[in-house]
BALOBA-1460 file (C-alpha; in Angstrom, 3 decimals):
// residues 52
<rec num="1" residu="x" x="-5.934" y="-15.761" z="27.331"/>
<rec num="2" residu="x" x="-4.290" y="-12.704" z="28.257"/>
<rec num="3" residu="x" x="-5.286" y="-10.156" z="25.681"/>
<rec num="4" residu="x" x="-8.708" y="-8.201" z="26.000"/>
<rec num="5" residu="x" x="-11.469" y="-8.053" z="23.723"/>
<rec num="6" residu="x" x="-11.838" y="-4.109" z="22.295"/>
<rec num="7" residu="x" x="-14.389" y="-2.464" z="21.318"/>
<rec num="8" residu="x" x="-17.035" y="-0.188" z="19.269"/>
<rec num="9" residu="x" x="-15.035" y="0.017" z="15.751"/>
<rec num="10" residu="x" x="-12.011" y="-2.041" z="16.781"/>
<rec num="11" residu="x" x="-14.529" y="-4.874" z="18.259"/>
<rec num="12" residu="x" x="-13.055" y="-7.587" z="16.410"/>
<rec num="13" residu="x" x="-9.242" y="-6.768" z="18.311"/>
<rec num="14" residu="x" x="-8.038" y="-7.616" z="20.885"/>
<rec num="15" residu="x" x="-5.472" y="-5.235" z="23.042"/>
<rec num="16" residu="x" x="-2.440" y="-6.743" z="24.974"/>
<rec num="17" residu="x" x="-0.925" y="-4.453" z="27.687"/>
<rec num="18" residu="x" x="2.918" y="-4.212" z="27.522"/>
<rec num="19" residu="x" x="3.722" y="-1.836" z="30.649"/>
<rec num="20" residu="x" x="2.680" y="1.883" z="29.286"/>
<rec num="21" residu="x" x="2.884" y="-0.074" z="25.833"/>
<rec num="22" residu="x" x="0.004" y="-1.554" z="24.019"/>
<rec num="23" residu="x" x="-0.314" y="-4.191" z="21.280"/>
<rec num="24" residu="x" x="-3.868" y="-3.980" z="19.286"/>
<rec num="25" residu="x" x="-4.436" y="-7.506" z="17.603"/>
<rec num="26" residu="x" x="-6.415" y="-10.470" z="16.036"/>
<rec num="27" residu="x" x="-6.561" y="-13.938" z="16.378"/>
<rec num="28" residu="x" x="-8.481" y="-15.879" z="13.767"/>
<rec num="29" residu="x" x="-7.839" y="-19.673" z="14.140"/>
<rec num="30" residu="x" x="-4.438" y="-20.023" z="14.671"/>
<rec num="31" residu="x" x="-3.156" y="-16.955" z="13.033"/>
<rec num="32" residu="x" x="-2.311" y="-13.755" z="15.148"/>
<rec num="33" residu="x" x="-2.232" y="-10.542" z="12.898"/>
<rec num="34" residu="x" x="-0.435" y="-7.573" z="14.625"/>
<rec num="35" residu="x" x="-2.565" y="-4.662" z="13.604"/>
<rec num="36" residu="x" x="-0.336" y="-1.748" z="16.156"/>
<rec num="37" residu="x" x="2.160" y="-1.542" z="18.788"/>
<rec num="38" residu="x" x="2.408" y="1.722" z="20.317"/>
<rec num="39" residu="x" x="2.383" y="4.033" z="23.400"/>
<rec num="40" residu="x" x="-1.319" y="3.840" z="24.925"/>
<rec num="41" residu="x" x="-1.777" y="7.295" z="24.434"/>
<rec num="42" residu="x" x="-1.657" y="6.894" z="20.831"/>
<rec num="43" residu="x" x="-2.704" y="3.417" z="19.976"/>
<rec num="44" residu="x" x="-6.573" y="3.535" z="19.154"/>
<rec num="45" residu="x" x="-6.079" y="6.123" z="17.019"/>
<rec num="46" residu="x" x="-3.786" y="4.451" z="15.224"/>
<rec num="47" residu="x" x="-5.458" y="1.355" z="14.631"/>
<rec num="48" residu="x" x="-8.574" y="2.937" z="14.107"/>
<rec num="49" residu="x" x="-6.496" y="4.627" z="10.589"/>
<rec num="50" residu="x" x="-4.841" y="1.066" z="9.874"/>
<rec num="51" residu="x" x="-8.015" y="-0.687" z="10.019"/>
<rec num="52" residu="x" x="-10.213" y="1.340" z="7.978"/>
């Protein structure tokens, strides 16, 4: 697999690295749900507010 698992309160993500890009998702059985795709400087935060 070629995403990472996060962590603390995005544990259940995973983050894919798209050069300075980065895509914050899940994938429960075979379903992938995109929860951000943005700069890495600003990604966490984002899908720390989307997940909540």
């Amino acid at each position: 697999m070629y995403s990472e698992p996060l962590r603390k309160t995005l544990k259940t993500y995973r983050k894919l690295r798209v050069g300075d890009y980065r895509v914050v998702l899940k994938i429960e059985d075979r379903v992938v749900t995109i929860l951000a795709i943005s700069h890495r400087r600003h990604v966490y935060r984002r899908a720390e507010n989307r997940s909540m």
